[in-house]
Structure formats: C-alpha cells, structure tokens
N, CA, C and O atoms as CSV, one atom per row, in Angstrom:
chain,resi,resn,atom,element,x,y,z
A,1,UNK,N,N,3.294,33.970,6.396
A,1,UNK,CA,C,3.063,33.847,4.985
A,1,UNK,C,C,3.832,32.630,4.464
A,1,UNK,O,O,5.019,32.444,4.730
A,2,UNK,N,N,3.084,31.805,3.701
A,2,UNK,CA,C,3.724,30.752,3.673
A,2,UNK,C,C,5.179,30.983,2.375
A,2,UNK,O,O,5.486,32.081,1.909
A,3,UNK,N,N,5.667,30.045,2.125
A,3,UNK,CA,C,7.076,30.248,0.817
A,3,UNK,C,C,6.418,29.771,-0.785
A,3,UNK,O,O,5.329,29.335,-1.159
A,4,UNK,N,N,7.386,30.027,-1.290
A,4,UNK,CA,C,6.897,29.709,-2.845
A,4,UNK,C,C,6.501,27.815,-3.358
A,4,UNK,O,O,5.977,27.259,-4.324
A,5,UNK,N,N,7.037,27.451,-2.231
A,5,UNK,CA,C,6.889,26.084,-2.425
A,5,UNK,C,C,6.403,25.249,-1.465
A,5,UNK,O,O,6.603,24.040,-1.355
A,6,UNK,N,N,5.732,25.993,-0.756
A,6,UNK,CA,C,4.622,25.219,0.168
A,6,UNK,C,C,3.737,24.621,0.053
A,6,UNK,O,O,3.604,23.603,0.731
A,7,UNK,N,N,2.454,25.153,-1.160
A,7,UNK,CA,C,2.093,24.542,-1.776
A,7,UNK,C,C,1.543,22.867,-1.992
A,7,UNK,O,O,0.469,22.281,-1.863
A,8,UNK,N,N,3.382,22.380,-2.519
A,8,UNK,CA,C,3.281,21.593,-2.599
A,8,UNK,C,C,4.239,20.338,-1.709
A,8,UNK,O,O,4.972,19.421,-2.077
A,9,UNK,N,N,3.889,20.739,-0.674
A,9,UNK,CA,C,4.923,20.027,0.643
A,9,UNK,C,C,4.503,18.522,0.492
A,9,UNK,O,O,5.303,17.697,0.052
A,10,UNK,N,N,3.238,18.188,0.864
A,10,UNK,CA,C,2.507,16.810,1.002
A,10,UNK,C,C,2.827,16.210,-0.411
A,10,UNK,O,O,3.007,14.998,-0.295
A,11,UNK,N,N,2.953,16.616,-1.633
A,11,UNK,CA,C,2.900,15.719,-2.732
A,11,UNK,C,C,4.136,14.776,-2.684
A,11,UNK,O,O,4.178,13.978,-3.621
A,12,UNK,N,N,5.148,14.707,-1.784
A,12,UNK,CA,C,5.794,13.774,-1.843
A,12,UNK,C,C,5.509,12.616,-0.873
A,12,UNK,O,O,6.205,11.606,-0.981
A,13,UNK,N,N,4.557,12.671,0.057
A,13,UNK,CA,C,4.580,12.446,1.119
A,13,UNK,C,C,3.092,11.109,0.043
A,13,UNK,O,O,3.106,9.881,-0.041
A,14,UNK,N,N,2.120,12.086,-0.519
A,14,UNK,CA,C,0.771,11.483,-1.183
A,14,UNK,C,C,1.464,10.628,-2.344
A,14,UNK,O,O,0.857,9.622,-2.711
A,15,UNK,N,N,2.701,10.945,-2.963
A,15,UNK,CA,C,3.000,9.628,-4.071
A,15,UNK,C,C,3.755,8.620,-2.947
A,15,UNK,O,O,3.770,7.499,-3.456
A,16,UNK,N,N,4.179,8.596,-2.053
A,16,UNK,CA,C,5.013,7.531,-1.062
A,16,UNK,C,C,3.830,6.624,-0.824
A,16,UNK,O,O,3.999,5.424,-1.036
A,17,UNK,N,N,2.668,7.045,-0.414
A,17,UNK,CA,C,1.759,6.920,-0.027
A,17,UNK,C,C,1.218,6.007,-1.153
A,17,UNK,O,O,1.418,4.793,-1.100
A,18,UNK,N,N,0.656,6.479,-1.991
A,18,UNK,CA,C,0.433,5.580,-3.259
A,18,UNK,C,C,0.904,4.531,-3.609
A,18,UNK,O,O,0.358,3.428,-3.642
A,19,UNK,N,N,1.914,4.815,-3.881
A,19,UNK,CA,C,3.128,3.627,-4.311
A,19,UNK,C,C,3.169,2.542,-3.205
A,19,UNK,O,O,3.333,1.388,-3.600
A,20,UNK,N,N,3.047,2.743,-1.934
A,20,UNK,CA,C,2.961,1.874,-0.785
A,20,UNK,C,C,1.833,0.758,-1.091
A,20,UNK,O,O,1.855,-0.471,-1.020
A,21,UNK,N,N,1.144,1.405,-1.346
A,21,UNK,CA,C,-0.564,0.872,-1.377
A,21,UNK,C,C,-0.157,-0.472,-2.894
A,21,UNK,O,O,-0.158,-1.702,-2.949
A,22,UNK,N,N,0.133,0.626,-3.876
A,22,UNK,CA,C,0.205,-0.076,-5.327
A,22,UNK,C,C,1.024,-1.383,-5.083
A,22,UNK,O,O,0.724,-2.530,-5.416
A,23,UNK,N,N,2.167,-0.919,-4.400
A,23,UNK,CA,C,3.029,-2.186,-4.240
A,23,UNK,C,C,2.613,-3.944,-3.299
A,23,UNK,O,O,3.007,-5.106,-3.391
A,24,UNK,N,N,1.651,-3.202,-2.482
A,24,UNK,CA,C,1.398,-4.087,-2.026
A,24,UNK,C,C,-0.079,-4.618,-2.238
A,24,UNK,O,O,-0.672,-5.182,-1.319
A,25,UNK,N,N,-0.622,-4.428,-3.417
A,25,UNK,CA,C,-1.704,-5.225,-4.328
A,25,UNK,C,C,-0.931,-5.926,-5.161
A,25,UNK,O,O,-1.260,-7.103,-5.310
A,26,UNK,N,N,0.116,-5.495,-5.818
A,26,UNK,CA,C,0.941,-6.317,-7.045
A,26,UNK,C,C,1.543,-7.296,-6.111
A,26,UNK,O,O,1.494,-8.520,-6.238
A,27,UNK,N,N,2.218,-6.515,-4.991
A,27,UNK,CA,C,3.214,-8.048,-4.719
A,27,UNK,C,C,2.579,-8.984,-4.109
A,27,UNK,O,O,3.020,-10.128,-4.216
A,28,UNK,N,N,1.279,-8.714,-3.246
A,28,UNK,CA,C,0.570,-10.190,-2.643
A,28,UNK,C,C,-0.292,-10.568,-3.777
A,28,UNK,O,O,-0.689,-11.731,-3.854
A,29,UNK,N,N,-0.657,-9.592,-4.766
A,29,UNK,CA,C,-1.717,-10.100,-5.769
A,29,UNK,C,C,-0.642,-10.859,-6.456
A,29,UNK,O,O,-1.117,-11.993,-6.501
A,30,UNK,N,N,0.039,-10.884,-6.783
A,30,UNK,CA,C,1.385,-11.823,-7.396
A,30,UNK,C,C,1.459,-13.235,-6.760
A,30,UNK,O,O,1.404,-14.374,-7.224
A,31,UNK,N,N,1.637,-12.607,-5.258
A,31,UNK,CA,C,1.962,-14.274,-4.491
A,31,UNK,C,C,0.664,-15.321,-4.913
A,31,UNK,O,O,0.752,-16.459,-5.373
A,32,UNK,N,N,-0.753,-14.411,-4.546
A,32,UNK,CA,C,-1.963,-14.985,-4.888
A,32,UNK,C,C,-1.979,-15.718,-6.690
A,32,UNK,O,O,-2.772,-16.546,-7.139
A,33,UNK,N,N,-1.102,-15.214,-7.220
A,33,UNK,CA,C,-1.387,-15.525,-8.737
A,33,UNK,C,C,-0.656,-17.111,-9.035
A,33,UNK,O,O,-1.001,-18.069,-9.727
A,34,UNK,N,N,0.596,-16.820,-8.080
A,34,UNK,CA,C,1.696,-17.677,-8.389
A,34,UNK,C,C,0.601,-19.463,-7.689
A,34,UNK,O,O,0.432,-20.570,-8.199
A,35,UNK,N,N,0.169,-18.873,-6.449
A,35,UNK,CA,C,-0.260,-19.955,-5.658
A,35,UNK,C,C,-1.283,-20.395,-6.377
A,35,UNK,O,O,-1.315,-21.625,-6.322
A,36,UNK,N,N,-2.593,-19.714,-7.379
A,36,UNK,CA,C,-2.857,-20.215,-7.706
A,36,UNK,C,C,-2.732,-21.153,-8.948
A,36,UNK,O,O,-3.732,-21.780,-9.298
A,37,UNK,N,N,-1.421,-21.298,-9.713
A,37,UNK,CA,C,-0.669,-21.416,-10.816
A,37,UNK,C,C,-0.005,-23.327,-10.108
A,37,UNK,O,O,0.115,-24.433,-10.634
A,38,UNK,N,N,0.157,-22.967,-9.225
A,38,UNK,CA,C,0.727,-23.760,-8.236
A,38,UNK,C,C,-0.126,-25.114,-7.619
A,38,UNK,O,O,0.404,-26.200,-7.385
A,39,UNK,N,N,-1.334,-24.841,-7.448
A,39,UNK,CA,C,-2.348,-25.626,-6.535
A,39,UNK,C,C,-3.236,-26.370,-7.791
A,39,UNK,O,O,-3.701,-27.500,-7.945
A,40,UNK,N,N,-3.212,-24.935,-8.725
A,40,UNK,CA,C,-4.328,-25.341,-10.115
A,40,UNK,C,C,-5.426,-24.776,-10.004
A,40,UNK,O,O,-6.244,-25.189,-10.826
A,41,UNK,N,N,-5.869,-23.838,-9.189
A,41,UNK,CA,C,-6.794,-23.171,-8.791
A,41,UNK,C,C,-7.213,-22.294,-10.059
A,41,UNK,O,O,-6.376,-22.309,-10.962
A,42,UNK,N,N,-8.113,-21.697,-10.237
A,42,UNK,CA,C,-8.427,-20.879,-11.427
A,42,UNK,C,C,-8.849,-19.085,-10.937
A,42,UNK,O,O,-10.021,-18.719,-10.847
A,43,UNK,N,N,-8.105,-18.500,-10.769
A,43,UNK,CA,C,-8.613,-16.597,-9.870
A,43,UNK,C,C,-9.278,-17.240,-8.684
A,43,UNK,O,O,-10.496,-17.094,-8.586
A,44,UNK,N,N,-8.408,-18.179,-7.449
A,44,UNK,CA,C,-9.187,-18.380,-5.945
A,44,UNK,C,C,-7.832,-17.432,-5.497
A,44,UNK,O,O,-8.153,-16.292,-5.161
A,45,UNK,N,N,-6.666,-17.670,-5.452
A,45,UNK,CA,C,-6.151,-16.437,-4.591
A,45,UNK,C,C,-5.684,-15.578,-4.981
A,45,UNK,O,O,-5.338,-15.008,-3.947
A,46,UNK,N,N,-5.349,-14.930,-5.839
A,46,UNK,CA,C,-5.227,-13.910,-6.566
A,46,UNK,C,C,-6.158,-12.598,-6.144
A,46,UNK,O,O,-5.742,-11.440,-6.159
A,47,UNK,N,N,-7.440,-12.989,-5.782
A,47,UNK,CA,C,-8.108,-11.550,-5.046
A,47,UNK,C,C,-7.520,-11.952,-3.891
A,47,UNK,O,O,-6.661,-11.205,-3.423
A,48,UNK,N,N,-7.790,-12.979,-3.313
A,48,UNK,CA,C,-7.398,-13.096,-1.632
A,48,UNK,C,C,-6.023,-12.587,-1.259
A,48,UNK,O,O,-5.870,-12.159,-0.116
A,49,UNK,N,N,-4.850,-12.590,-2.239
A,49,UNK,CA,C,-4.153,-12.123,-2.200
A,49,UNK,C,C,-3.848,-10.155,-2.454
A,49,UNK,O,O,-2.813,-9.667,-1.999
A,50,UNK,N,N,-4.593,-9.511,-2.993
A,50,UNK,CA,C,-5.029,-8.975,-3.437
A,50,UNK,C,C,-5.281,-7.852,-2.052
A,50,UNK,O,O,-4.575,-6.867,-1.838
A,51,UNK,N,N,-6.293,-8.228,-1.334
A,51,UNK,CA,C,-6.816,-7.680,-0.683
A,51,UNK,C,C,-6.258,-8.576,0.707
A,51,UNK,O,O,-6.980,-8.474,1.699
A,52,UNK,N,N,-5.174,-9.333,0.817
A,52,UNK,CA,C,-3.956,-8.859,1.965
A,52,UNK,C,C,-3.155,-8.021,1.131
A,52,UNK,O,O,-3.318,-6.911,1.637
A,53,UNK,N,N,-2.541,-7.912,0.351
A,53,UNK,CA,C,-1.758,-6.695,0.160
A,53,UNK,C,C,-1.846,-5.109,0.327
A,53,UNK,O,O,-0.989,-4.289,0.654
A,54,UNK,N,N,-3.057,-4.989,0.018
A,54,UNK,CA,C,-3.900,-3.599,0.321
A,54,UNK,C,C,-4.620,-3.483,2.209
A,54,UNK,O,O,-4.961,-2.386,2.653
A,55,UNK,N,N,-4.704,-4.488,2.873
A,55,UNK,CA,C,-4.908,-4.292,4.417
A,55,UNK,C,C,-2.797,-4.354,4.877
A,55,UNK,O,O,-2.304,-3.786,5.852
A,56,UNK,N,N,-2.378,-4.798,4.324
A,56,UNK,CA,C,-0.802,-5.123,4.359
A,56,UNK,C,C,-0.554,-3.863,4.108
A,56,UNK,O,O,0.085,-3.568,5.119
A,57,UNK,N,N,-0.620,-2.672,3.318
A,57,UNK,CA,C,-0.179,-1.697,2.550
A,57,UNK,C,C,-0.756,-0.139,3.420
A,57,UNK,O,O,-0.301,1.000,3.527
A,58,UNK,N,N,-1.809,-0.754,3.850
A,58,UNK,CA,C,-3.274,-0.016,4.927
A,58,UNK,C,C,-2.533,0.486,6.126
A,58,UNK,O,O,-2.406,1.554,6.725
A,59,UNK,N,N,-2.061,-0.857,6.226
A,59,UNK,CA,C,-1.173,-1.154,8.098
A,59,UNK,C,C,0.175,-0.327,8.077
A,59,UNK,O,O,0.542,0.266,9.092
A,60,UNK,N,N,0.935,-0.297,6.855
A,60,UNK,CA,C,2.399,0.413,6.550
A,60,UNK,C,C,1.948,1.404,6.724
A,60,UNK,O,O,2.035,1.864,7.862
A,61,UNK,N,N,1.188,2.264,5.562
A,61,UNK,CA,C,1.103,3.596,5.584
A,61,UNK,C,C,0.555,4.238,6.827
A,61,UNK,O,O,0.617,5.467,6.810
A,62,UNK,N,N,-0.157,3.497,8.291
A,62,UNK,CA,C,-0.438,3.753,9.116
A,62,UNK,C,C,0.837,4.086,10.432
A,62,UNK,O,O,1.045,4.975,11.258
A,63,UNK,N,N,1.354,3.037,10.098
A,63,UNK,CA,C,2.705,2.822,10.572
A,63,UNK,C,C,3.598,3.907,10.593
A,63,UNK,O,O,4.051,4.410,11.621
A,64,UNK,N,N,3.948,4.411,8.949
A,64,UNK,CA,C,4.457,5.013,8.789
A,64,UNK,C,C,4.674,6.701,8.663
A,64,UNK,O,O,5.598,7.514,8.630
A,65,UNK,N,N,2.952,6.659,8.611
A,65,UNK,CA,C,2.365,8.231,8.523
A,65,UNK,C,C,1.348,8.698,9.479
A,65,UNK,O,O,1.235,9.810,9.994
A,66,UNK,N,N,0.558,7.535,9.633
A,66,UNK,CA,C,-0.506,7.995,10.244
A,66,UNK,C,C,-1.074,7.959,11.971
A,66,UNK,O,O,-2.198,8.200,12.412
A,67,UNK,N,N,0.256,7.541,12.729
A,67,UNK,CA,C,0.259,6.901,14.038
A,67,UNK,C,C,0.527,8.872,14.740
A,67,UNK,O,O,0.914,9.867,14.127
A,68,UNK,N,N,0.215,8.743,15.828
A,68,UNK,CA,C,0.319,10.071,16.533
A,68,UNK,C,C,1.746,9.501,17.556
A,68,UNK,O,O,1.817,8.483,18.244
A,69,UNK,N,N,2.719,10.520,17.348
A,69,UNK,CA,C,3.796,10.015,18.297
A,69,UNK,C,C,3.411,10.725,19.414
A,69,UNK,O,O,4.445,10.534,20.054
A,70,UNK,N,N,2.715,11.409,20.161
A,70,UNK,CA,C,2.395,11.732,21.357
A,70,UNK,C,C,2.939,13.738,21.043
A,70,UNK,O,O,2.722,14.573,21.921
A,71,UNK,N,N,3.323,13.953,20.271
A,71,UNK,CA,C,3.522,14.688,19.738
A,71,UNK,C,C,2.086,16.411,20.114
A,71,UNK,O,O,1.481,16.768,19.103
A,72,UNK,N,N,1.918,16.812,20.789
A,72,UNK,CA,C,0.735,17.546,21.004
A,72,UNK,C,C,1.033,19.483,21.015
A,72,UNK,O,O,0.088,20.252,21.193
C-alpha cells in the first residue's frame, strides 16, 4: 500500500525536468539573440539558437534521467 505522499514522488523530479529544458531555450536563445545583435543580423540566430538549447536541454535530461544504468 503505497504512503500518504506517494502520490506525488515524480513532481520534483517533472519540475527539474522542466526547468532543464526552459533554461536551455533562454540561455542559447540568448546567445542566438546576442550574436545576432552582434553580426547585425535581424531573428537569423535567435531560433537557431533556440533550438540548440532545447536538443542541448533534450541531451541533459537524458543524461540525467533517462539513461538505463544497467540496473534490471
């Protein structure tokens, strides 16, 4: 029978998770913003940046949660 707070075991695990992801659209979508601020470009890396942060963010949370340690 599970405990009174089982429930909600994963919800810390699903905002880590989130926040991983979020952080890494802002901070490469950032780098992308700055570079294009930089070059004179008008929104060219800002998605490109964008979407490395989120395959960047993809790869962590895989890393970090989603890899099988041999564990069976």
């Amino acid at each position: 029978m599970a405990g009174p707070g089982e429930g909600w075991k994963g919800v810390g695990q699903a905002w880590s998770v989130t926040g991983t992801l979020i952080a890494g659209i802002i901070a490469w979508g950032g780098v992308g913003y700055l570079v294009d601020r930089w070059v004179g470009f008008h929104w060219l890396f800002l998605p490109v940046g964008m979407l490395i942060g989120i395959s960047t963010g993809i790869y962590v949370v895989y890393i970090r949660y989603g890899r099988d340690d041999g564990q069976t």
